[in-house]
PDB file of N, CA, C and O in Angstrom:
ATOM      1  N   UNK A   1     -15.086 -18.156  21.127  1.00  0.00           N
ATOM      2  CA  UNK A   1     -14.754 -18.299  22.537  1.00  0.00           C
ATOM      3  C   UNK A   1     -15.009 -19.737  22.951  1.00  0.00           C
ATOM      4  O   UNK A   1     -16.171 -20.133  23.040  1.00  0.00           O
ATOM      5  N   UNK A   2     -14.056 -20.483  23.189  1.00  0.00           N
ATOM      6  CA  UNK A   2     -13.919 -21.700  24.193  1.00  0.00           C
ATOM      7  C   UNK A   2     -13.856 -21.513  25.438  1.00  0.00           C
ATOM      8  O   UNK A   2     -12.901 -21.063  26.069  1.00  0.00           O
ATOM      9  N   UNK A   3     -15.160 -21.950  25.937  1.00  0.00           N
ATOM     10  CA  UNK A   3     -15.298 -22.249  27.165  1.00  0.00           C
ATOM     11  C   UNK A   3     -14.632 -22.988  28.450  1.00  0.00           C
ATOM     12  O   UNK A   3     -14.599 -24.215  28.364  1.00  0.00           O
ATOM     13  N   UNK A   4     -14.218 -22.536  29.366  1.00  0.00           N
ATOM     14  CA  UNK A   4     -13.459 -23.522  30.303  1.00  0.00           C
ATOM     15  C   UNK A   4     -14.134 -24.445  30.978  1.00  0.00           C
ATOM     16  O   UNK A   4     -15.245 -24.015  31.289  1.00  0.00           O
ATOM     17  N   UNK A   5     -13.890 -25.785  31.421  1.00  0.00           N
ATOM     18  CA  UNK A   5     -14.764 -26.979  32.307  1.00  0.00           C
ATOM     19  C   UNK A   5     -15.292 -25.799  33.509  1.00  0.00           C
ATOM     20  O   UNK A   5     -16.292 -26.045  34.184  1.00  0.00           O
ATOM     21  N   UNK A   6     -14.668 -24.763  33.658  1.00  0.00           N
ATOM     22  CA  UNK A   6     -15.318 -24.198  35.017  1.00  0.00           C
ATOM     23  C   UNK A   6     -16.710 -23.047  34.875  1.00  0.00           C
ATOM     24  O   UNK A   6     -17.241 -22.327  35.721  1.00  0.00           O
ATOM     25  N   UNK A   7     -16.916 -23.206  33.792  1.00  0.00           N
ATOM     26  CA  UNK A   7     -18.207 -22.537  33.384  1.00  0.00           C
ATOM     27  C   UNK A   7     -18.638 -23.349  33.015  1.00  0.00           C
ATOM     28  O   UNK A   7     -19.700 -23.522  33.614  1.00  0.00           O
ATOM     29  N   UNK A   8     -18.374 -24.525  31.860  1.00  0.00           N
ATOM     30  CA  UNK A   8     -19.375 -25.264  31.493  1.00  0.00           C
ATOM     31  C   UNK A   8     -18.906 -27.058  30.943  1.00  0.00           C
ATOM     32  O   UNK A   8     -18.303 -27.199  29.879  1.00  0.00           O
ATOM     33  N   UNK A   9     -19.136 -27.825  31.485  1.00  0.00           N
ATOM     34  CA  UNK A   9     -18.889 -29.135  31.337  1.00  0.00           C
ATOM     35  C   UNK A   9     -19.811 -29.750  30.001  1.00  0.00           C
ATOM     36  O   UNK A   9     -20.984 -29.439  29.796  1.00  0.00           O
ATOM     37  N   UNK A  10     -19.030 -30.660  29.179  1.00  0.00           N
ATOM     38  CA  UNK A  10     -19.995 -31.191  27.925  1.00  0.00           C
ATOM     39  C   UNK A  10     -19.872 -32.680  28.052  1.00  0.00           C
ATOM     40  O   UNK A  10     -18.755 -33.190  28.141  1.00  0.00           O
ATOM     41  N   UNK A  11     -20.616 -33.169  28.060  1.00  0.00           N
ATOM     42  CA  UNK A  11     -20.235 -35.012  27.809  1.00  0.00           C
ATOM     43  C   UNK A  11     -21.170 -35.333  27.141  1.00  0.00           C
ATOM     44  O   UNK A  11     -22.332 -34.939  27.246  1.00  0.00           O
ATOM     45  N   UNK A  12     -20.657 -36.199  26.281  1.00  0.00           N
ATOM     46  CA  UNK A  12     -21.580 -37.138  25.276  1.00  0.00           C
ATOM     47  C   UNK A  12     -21.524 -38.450  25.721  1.00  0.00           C
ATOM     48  O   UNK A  12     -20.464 -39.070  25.634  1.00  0.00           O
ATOM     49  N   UNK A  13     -22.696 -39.046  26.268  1.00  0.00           N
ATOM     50  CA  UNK A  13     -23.081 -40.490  26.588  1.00  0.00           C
ATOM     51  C   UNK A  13     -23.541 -41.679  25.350  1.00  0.00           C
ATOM     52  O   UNK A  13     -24.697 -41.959  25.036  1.00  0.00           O
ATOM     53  N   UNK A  14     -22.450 -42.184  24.851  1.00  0.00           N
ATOM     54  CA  UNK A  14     -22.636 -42.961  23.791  1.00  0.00           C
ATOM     55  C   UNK A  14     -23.789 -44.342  23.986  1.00  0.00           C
ATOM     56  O   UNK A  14     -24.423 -44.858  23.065  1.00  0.00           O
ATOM     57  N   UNK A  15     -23.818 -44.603  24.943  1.00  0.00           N
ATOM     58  CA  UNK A  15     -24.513 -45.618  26.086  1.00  0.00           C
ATOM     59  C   UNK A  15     -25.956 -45.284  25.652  1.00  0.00           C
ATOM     60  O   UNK A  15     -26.732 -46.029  25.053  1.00  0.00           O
ATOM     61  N   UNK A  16     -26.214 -43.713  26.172  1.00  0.00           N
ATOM     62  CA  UNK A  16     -27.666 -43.930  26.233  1.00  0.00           C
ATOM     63  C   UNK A  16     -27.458 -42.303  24.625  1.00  0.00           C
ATOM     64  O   UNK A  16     -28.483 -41.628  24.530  1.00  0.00           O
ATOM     65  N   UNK A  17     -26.814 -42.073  24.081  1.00  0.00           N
ATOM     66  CA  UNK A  17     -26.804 -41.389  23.119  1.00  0.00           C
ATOM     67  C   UNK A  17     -27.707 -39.779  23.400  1.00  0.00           C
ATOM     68  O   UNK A  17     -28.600 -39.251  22.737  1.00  0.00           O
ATOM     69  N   UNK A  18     -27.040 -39.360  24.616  1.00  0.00           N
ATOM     70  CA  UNK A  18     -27.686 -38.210  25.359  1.00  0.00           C
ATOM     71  C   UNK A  18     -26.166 -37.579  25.571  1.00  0.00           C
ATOM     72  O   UNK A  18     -25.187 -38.156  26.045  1.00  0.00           O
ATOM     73  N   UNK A  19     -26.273 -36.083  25.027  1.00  0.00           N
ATOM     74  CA  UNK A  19     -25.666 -34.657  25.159  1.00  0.00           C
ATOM     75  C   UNK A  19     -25.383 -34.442  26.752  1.00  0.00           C
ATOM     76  O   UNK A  19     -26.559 -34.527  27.106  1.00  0.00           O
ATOM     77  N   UNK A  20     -24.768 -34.256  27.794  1.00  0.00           N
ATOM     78  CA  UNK A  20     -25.253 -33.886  29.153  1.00  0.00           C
ATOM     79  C   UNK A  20     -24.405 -32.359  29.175  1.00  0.00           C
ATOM     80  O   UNK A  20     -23.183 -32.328  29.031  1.00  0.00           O
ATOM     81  N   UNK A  21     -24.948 -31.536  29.308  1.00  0.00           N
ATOM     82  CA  UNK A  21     -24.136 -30.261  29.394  1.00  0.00           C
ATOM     83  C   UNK A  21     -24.472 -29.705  31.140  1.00  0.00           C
ATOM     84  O   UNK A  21     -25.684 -29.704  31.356  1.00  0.00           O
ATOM     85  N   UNK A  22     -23.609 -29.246  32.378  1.00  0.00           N
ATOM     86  CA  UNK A  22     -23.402 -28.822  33.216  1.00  0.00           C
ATOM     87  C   UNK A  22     -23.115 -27.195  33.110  1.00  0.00           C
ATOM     88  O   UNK A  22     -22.409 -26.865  32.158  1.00  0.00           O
ATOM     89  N   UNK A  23     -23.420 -26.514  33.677  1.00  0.00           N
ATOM     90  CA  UNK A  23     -23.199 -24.986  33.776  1.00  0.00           C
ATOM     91  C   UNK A  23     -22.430 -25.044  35.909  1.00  0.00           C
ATOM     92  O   UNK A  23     -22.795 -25.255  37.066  1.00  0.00           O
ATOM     93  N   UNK A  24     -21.623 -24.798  35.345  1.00  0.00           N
ATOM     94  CA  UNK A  24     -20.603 -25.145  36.702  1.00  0.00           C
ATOM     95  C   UNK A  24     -20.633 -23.612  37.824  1.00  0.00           C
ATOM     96  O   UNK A  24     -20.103 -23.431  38.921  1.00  0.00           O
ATOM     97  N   UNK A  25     -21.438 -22.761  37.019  1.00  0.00           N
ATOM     98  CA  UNK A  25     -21.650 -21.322  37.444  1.00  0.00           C
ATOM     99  C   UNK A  25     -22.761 -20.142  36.736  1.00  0.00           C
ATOM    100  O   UNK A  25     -23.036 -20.221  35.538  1.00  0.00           O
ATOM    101  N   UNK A  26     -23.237 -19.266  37.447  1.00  0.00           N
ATOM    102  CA  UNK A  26     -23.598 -17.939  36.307  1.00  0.00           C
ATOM    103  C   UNK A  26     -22.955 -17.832  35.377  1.00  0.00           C
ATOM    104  O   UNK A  26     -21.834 -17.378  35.604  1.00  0.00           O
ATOM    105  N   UNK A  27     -23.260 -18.147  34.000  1.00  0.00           N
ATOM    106  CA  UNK A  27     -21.827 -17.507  32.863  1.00  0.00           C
ATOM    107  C   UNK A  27     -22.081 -16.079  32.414  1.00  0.00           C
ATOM    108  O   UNK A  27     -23.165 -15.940  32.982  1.00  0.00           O
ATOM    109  N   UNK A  28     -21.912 -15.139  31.926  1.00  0.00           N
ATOM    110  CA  UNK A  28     -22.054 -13.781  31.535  1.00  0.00           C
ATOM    111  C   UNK A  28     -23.312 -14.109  30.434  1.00  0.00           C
ATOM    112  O   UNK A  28     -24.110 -15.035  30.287  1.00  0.00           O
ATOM    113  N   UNK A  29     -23.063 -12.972  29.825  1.00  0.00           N
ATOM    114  CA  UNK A  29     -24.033 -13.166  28.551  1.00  0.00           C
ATOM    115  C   UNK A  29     -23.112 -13.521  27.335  1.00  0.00           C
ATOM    116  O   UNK A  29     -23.648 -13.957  26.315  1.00  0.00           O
ATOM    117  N   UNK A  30     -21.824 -13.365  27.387  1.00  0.00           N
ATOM    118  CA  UNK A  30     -21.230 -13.655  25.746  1.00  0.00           C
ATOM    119  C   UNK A  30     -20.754 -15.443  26.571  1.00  0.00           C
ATOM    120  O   UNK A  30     -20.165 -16.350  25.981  1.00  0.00           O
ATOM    121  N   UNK A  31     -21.126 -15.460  27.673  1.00  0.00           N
ATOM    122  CA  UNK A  31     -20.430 -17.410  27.561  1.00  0.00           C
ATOM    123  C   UNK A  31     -21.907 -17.954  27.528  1.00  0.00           C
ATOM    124  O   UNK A  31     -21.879 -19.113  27.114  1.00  0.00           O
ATOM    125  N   UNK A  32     -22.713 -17.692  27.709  1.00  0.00           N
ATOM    126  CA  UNK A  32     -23.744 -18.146  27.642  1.00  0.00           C
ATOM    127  C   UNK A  32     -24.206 -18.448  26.202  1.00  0.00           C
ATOM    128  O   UNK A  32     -24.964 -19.362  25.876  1.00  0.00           O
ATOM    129  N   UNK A  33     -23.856 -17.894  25.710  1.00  0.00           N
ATOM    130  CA  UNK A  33     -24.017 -17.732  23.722  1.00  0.00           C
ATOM    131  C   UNK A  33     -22.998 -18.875  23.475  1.00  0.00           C
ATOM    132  O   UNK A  33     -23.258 -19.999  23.045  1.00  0.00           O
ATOM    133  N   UNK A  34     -22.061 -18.485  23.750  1.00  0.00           N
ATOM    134  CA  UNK A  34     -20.483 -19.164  23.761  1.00  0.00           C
ATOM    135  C   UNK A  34     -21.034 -20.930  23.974  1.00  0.00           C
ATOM    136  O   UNK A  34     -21.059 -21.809  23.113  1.00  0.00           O
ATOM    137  N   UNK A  35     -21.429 -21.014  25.409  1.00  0.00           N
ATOM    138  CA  UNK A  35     -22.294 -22.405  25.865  1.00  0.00           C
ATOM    139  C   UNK A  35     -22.641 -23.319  24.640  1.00  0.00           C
ATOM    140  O   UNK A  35     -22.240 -24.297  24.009  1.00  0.00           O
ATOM    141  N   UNK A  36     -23.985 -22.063  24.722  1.00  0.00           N
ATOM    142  CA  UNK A  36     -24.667 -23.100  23.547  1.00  0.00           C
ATOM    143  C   UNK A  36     -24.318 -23.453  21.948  1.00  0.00           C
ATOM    144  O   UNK A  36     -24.844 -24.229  21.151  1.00  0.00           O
ATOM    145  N   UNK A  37     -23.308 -22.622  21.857  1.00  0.00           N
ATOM    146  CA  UNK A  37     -22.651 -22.802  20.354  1.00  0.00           C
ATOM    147  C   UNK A  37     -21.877 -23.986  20.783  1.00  0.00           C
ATOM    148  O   UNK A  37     -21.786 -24.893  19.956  1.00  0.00           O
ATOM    149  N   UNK A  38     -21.493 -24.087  21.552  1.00  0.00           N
ATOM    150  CA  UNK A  38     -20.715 -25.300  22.124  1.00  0.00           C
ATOM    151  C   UNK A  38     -21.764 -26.698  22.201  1.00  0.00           C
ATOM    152  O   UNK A  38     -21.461 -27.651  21.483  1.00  0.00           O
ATOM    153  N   UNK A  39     -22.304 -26.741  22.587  1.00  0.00           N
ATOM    154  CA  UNK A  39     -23.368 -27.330  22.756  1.00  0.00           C
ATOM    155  C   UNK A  39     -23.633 -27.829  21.267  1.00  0.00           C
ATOM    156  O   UNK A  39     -23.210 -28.872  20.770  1.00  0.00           O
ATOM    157  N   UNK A  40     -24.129 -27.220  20.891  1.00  0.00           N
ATOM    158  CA  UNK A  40     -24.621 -26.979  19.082  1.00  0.00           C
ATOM    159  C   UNK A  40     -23.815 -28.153  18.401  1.00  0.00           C
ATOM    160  O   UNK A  40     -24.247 -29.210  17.941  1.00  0.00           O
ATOM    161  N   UNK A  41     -22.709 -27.743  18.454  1.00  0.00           N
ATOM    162  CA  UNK A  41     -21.513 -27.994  17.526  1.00  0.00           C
ATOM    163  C   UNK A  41     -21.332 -29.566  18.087  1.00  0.00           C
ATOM    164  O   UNK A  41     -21.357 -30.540  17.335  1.00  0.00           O
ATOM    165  N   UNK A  42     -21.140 -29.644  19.593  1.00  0.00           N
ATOM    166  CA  UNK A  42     -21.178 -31.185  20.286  1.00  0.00           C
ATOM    167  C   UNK A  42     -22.067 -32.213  20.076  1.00  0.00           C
ATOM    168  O   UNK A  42     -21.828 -33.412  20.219  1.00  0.00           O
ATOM    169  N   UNK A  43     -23.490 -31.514  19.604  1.00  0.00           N
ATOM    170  CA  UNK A  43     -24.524 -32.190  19.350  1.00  0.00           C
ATOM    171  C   UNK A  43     -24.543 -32.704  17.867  1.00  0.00           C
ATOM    172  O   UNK A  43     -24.766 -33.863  17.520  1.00  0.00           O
ATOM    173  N   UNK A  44     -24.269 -31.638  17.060  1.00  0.00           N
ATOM    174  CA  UNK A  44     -23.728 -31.869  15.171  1.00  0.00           C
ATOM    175  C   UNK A  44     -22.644 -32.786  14.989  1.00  0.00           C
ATOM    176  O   UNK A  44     -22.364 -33.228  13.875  1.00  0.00           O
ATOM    177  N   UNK A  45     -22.107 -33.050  15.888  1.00  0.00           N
ATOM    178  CA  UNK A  45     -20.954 -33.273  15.938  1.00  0.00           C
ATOM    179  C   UNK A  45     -21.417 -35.162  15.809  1.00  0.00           C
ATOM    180  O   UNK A  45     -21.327 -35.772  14.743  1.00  0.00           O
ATOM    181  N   UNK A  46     -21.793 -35.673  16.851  1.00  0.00           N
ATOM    182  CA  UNK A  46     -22.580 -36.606  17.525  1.00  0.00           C
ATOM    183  C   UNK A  46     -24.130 -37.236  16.704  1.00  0.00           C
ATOM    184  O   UNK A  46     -24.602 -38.373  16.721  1.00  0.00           O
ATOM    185  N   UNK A  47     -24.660 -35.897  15.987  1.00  0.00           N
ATOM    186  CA  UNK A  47     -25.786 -36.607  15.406  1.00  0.00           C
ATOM    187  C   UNK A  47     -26.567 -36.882  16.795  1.00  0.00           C
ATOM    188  O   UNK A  47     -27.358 -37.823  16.853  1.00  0.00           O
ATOM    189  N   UNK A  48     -26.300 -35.922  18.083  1.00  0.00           N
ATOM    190  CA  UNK A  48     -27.325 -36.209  19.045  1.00  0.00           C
ATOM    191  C   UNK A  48     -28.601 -35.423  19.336  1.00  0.00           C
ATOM    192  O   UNK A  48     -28.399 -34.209  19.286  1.00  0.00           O
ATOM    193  N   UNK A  49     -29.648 -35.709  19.577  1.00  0.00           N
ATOM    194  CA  UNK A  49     -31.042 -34.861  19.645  1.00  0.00           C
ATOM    195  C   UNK A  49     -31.451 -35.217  21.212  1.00  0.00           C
ATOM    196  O   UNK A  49     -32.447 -34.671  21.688  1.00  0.00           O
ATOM    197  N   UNK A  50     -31.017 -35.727  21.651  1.00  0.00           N
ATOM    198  CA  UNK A  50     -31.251 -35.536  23.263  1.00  0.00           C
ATOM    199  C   UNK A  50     -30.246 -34.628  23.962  1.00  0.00           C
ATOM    200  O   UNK A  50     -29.042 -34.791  23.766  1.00  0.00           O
ATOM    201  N   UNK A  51     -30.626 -33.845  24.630  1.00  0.00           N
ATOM    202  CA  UNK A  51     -29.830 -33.208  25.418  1.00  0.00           C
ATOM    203  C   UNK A  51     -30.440 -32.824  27.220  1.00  0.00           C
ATOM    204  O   UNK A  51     -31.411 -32.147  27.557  1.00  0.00           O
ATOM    205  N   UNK A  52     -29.400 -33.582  28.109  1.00  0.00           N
ATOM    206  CA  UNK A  52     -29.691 -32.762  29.045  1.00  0.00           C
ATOM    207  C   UNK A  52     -29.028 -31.774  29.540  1.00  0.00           C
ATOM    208  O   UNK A  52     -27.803 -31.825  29.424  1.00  0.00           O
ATOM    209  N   UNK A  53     -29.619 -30.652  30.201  1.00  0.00           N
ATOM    210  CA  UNK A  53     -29.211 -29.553  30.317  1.00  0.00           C
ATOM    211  C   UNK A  53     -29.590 -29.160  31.814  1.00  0.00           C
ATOM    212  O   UNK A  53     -30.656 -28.800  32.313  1.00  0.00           O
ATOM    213  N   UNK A  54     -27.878 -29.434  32.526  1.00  0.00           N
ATOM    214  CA  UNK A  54     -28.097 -29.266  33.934  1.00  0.00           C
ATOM    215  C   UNK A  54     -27.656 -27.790  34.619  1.00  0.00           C
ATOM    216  O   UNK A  54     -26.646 -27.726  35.320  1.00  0.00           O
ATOM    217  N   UNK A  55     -28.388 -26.768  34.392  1.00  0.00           N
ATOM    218  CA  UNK A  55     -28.511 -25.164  34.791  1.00  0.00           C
ATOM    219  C   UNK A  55     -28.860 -25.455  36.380  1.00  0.00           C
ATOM    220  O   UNK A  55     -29.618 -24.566  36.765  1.00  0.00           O
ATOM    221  N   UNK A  56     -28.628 -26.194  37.204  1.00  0.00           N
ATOM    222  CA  UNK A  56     -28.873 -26.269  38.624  1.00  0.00           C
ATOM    223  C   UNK A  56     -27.739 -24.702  39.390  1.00  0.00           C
ATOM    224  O   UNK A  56     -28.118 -24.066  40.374  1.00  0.00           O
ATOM    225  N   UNK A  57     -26.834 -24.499  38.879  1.00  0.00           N
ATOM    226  CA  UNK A  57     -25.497 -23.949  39.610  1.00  0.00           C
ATOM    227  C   UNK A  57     -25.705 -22.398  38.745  1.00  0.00           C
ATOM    228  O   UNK A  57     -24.945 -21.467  39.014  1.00  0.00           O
ATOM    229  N   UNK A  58     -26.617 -22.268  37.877  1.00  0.00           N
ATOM    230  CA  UNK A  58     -27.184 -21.165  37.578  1.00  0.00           C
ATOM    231  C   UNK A  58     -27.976 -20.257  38.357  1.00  0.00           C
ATOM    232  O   UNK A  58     -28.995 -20.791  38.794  1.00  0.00           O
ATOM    233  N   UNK A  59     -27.804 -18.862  38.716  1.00  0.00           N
ATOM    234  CA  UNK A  59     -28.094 -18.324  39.657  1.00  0.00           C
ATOM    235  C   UNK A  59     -29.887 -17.474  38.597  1.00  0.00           C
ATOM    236  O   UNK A  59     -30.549 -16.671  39.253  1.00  0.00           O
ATOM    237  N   UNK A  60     -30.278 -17.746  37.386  1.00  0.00           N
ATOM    238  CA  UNK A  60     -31.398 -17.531  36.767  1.00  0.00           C
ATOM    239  C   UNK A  60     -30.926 -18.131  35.638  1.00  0.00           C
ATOM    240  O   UNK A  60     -29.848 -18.668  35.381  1.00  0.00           O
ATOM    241  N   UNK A  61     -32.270 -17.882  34.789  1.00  0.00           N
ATOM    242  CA  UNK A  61     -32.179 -18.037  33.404  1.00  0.00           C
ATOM    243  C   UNK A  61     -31.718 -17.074  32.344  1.00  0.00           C
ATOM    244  O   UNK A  61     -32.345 -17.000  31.288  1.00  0.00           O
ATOM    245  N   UNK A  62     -30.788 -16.425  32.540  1.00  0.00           N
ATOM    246  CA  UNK A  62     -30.458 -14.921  31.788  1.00  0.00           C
ATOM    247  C   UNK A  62     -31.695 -14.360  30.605  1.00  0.00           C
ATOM    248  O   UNK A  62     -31.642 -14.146  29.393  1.00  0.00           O
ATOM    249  N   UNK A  63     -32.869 -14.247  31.706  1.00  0.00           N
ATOM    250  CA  UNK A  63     -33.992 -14.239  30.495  1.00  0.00           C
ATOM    251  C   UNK A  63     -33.569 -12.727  29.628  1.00  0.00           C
ATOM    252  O   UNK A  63     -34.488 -12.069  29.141  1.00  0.00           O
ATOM    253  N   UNK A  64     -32.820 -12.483  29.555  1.00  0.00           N
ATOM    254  CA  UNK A  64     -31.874 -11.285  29.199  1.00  0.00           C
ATOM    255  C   UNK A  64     -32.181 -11.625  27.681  1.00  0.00           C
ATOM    256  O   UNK A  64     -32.926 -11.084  26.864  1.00  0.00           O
ATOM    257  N   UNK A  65     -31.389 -12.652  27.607  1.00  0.00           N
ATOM    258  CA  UNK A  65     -31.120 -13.579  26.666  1.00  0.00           C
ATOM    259  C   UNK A  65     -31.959 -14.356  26.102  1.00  0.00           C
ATOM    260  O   UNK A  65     -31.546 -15.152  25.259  1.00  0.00           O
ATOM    261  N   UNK A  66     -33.406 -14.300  26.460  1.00  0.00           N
ATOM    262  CA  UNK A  66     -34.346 -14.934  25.178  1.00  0.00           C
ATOM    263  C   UNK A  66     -34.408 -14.552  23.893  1.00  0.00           C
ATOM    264  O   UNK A  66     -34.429 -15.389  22.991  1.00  0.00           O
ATOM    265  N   UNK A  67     -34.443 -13.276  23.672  1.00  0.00           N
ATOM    266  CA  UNK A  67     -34.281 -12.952  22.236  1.00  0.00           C
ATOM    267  C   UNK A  67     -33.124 -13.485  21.530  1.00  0.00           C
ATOM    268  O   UNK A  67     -33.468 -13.488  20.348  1.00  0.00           O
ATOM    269  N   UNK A  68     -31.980 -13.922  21.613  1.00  0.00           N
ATOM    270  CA  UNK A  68     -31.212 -14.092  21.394  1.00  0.00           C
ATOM    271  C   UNK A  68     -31.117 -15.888  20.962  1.00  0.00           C
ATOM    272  O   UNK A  68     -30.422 -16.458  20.121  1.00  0.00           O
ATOM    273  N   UNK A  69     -32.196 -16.452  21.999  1.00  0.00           N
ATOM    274  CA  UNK A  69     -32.212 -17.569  21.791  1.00  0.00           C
ATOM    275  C   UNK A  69     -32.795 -17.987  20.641  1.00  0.00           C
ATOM    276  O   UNK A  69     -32.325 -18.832  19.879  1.00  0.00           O
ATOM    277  N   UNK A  70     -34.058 -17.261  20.479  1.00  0.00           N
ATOM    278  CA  UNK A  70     -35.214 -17.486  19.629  1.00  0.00           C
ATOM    279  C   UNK A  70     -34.959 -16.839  18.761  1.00  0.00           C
ATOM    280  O   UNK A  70     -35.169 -17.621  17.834  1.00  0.00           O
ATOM    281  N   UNK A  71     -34.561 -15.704  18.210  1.00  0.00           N
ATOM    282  CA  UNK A  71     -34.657 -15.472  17.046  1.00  0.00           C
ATOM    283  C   UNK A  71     -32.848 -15.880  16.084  1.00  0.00           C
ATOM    284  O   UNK A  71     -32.659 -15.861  14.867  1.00  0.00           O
ATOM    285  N   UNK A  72     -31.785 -16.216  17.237  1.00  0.00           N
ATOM    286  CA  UNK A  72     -30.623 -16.711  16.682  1.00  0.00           C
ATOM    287  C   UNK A  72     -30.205 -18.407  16.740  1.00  0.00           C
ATOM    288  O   UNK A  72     -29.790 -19.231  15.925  1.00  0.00           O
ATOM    289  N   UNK A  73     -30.588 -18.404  18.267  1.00  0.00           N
ATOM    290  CA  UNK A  73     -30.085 -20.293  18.355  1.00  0.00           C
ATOM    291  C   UNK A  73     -30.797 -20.654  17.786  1.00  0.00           C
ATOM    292  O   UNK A  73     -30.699 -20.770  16.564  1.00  0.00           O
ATOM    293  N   UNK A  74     -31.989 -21.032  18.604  1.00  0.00           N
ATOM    294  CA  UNK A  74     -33.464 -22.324  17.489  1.00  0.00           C
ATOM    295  C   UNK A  74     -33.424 -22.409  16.377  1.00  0.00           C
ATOM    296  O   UNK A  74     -33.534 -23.544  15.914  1.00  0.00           O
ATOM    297  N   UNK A  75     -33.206 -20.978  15.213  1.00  0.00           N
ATOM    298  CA  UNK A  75     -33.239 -21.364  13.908  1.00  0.00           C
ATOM    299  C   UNK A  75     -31.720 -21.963  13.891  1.00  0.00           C
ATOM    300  O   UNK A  75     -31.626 -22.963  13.180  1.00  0.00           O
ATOM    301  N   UNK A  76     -30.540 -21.562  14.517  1.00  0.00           N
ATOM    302  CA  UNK A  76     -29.453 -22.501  13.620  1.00  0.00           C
ATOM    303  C   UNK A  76     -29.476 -23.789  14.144  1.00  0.00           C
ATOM    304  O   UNK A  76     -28.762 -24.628  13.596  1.00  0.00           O
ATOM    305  N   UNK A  77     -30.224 -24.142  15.191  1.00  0.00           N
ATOM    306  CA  UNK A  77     -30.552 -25.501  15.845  1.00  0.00           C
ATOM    307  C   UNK A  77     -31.053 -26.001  14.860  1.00  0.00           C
ATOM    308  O   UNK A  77     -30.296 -26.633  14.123  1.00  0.00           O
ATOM    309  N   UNK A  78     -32.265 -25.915  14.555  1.00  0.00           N
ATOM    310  CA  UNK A  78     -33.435 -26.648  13.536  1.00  0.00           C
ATOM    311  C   UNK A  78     -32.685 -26.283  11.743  1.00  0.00           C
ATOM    312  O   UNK A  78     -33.246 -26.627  10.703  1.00  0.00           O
ATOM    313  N   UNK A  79     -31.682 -25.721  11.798  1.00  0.00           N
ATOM    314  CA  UNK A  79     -30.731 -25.663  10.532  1.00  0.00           C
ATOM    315  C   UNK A  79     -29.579 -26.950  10.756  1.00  0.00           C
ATOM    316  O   UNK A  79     -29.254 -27.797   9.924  1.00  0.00           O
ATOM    317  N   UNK A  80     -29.290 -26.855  11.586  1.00  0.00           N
ATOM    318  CA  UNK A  80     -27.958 -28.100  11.765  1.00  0.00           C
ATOM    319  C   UNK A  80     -28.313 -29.329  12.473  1.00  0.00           C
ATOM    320  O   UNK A  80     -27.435 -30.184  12.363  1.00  0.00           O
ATOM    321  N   UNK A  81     -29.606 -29.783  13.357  1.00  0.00           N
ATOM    322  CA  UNK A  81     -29.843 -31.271  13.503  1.00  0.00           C
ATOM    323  C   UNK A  81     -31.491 -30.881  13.331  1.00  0.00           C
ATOM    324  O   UNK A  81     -32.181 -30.391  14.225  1.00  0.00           O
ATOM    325  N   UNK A  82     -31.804 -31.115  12.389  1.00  0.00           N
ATOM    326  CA  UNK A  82     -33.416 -31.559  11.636  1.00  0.00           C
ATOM    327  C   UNK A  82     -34.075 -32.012  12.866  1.00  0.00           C
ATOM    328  O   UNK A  82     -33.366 -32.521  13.734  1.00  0.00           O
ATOM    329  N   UNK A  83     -35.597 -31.871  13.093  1.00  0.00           N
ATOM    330  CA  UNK A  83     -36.220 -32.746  13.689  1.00  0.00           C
ATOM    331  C   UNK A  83     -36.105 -32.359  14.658  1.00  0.00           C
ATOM    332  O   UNK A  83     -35.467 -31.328  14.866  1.00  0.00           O
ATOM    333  N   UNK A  84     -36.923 -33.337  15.980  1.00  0.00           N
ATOM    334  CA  UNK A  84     -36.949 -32.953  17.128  1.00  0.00           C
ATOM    335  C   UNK A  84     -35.610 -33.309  18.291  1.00  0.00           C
ATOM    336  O   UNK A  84     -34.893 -34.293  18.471  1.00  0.00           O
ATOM    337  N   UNK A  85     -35.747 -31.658  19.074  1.00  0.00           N
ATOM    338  CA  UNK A  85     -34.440 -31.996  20.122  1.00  0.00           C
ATOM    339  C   UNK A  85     -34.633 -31.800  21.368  1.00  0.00           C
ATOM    340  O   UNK A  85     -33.731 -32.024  22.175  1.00  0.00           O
TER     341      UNK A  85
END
């Protein structure tokens, strides 16, 4: 699933070599996954380990979705850019 700019905006700042990801709304729970695979892939992509992450237009943290983070993202995070992010 590709995400539309109206759920979620990605820019890579070559300048200061920072990820900036926008959440333009609540996303469900499968764009929210969707997001950060996006994210992921933008960052692998880039060789970037900074990321900011602007969830302002987020109505919570889909703490729904911690398990999901922790036992699926973080490890393929710390599998595809080493080191600290």
């Amino acid at each position: 699933m590709s995400l539309s700019p109206e759920v979620l905006q990605l820019t890579y700042r070559p300048d200061l070599d920072v990820l900036v990801s926008r959440w333009m709304r609540q996303p469900t729970a499968e764009e929210l996954q969707a997001g950060y695979e996006e994210l992921l892939n933008a960052a692998a992509r880039h060789q970037c380990h900074t990321w900011l992450i602007d969830a302002r237009r987020r109505a919570d943290s889909n703490k729904d979705r911690t398990p999901w983070m922790v036992e699926y993202f973080f490890p393929k995070l710390a599998q595809r850019l080493p080191g600290t992010v």
